[in-house]
DSSP file (Angstrom, degrees, kcal/mol; ACC not computed):
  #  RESIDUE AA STRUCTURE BP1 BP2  ACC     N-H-->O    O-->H-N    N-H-->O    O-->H-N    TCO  KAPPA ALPHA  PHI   PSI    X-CA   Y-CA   Z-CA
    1    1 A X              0   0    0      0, 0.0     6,-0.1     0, 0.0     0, 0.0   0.000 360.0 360.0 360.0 137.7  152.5   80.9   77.8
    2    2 A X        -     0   0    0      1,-0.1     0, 0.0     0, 0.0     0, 0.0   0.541 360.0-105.2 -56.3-152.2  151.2   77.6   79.5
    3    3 A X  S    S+     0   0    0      5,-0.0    -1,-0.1     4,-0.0     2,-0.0  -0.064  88.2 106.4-149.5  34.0  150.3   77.0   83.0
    4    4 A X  S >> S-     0   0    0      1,-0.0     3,-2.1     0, 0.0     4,-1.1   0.043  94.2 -60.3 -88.5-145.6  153.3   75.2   83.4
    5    5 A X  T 34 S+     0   0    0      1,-0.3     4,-0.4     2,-0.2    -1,-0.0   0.777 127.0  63.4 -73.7 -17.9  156.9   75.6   85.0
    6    6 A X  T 34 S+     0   0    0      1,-0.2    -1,-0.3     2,-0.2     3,-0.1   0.708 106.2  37.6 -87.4 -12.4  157.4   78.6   82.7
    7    7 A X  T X4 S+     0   0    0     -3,-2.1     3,-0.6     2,-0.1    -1,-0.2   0.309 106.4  68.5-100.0   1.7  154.6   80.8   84.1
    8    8 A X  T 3< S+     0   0    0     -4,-1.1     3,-0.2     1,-0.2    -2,-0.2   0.394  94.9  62.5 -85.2   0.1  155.5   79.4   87.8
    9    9 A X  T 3  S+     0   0    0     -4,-0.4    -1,-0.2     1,-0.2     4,-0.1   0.294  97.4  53.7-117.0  13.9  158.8   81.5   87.2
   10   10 A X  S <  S+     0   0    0     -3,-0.6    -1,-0.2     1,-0.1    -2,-0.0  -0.489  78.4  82.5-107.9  43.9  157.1   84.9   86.9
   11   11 A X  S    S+     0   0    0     -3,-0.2     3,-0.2     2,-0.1    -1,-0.1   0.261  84.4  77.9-136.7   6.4  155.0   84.9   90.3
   12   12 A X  S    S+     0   0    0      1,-0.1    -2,-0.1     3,-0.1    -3,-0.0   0.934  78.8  69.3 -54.4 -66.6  158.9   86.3   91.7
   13   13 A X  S    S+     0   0    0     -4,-0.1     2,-0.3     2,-0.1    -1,-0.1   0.347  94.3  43.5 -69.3  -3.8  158.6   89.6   90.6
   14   14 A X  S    S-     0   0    0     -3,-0.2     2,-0.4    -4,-0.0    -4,-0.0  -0.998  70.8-123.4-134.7 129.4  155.7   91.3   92.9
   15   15 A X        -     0   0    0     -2,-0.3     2,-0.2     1,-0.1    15,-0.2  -0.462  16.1-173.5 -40.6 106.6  154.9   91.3   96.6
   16   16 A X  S    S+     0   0    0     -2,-0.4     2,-0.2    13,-0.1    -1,-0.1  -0.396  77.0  58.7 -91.9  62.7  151.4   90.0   97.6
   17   17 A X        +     0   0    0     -2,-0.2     2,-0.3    12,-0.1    12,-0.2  -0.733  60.4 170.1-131.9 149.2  152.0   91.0  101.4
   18   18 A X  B     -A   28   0A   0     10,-1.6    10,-1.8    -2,-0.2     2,-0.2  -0.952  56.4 -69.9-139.0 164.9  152.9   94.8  102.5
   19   19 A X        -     0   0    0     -2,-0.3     7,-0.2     7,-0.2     6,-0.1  -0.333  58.6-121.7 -60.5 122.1  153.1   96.0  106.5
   20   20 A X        -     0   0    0      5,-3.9     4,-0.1    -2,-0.2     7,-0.1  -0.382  16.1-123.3 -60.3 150.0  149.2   96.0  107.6
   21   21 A X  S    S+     0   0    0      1,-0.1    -1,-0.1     2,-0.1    -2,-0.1   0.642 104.6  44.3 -48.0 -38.5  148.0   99.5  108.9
   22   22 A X  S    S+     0   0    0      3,-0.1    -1,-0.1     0, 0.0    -3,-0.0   0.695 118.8  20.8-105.6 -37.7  147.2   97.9  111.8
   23   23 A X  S    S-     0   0    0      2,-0.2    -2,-0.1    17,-0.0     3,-0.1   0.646  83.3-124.2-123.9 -13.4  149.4   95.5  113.3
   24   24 A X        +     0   0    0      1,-0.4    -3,-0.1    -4,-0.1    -5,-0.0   0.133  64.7 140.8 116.2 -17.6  152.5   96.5  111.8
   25   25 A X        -     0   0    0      1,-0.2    -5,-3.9    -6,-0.1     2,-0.8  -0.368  64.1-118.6 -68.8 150.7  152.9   92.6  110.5
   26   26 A X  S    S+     0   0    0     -7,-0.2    -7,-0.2     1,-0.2    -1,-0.2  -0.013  94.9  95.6 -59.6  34.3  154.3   91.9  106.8
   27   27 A X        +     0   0    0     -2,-0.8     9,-3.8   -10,-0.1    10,-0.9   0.229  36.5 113.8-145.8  46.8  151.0   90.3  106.3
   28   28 A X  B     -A   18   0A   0    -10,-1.8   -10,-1.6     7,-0.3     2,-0.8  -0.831  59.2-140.2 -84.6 116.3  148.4   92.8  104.6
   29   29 A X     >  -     0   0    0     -2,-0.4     4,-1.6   -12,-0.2     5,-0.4  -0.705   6.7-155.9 -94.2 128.8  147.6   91.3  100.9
   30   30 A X  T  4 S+     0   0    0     -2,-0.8    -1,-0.2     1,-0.2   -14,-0.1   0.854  91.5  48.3 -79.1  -4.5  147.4   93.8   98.5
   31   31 A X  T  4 S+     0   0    0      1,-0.2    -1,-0.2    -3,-0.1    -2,-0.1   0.819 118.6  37.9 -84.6 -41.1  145.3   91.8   96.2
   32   32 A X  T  4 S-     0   0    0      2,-0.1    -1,-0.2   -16,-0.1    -2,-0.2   0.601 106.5-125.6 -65.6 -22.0  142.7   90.7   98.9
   33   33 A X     <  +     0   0    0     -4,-1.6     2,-0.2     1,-0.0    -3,-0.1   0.813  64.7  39.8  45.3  49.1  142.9   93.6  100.4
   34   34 A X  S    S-     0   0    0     -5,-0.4     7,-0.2     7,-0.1     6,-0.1  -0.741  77.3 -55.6 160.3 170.0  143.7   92.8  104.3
   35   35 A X        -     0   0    0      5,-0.7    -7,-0.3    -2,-0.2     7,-0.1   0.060  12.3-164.5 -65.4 146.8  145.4   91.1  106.6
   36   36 A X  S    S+     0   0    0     -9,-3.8    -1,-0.1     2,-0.1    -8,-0.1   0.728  94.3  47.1 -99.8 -11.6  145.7   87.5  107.5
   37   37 A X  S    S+     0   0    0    -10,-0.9    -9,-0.1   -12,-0.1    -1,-0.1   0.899 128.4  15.7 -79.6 -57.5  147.1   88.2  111.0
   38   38 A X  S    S-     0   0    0    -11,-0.1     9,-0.8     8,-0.1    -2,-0.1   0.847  88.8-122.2 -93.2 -25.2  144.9   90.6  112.2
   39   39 A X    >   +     0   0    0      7,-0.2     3,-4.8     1,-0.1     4,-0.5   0.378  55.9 153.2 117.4 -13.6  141.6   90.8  110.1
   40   40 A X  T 3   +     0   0    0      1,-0.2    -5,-0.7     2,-0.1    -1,-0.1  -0.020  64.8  32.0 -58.7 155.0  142.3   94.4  109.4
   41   41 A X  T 3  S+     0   0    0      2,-0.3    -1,-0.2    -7,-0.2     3,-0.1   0.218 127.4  39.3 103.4 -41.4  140.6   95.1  106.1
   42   42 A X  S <  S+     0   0    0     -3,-4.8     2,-0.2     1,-0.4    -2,-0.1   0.639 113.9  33.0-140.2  23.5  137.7   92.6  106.6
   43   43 A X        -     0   0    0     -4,-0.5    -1,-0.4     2,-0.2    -2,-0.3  -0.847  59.4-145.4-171.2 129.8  136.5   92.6  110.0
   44   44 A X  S    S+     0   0    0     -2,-0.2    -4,-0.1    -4,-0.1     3,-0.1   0.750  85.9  76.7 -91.4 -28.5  136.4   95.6  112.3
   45   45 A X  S    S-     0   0    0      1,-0.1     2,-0.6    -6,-0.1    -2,-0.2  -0.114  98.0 -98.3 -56.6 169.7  137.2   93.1  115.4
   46   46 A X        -     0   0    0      1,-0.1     2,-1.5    -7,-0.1    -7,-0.2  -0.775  39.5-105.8-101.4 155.4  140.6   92.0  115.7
   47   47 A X        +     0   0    0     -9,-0.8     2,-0.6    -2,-0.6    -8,-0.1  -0.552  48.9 163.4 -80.7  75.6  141.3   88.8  114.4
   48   48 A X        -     0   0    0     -2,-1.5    -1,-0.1   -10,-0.0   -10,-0.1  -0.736  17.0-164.0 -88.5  90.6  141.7   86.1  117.3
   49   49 A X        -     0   0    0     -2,-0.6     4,-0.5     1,-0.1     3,-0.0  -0.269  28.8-124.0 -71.3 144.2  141.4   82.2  116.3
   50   50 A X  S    S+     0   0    0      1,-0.2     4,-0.3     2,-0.1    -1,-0.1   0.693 110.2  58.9 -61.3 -21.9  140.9   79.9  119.0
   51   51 A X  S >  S+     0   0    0      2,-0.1     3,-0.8     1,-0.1    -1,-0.2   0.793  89.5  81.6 -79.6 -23.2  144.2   77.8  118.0
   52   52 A X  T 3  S+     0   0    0      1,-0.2    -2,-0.1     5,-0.0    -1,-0.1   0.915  96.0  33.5 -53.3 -72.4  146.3   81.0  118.5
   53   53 A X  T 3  S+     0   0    0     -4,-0.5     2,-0.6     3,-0.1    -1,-0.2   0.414 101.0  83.0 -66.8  -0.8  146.8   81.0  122.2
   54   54 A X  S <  S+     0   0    0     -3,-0.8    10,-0.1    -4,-0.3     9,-0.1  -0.784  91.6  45.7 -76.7 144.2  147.0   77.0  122.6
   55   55 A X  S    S-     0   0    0     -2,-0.6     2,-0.2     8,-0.4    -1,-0.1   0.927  87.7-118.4-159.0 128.5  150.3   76.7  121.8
   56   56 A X    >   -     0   0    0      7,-0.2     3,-0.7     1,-0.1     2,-0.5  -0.424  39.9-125.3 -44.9 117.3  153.5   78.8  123.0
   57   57 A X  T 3  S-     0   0    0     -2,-0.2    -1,-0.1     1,-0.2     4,-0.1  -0.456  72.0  -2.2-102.2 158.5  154.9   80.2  120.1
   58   58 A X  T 3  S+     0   0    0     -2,-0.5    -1,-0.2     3,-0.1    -2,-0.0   0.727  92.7  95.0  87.3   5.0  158.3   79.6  119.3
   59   59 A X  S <  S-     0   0    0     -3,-0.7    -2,-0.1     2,-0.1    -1,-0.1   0.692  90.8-109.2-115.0  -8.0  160.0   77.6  121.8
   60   60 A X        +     0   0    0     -4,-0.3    -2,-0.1     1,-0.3    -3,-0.0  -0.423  68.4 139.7 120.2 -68.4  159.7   74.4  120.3
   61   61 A X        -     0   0    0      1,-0.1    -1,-0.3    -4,-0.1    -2,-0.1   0.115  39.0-157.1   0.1 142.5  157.2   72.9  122.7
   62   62 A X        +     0   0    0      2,-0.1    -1,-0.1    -7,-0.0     3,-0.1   0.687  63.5  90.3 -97.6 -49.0  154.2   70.6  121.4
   63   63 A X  S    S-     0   0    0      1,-0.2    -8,-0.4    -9,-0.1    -7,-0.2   0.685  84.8 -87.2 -48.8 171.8  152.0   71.0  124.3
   64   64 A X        -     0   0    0    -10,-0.1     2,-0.5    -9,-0.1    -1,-0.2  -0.602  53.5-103.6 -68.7 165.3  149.3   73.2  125.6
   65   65 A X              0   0    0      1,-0.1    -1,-0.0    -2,-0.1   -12,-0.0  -0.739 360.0 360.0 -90.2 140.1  150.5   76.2  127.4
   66   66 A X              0   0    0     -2,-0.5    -1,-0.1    -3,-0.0    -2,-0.0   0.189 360.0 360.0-117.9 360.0  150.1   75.6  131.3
């Protein structure tokens, strides 16, 4: 098989993300082994990026939060 459009139609059949241990989000990889929300898995802190709380999430807004 190539590493064309005909092995791009077998990457369907398995989940890389399952519920983290830890924050309960869809977003534990099982192949990396941890999460990309929280850190759990490769960091014993919890995983806060400075860009997370600059922006509202969800409402549409561009702005900073004020």
């Amino acid at each position: 098989m190539g590493k064309g459009t005909p092995s791009k139609g077998k990457k369907n059949k398995a989940a890389s993300h399952k519920t983290c241990r830890r924050c309960g989000r869809h977003s534990y990889h099982r192949q990396k082994r941890f999460c990309s929300f929280c850190g759990f898995g490769k960091t014993a802190k919890l995983r806060q990026p400075g860009w997370r709380n600059r922006f509202p999430a969800f409402n549409g807004n561009k702005g900073f939060a004020r």
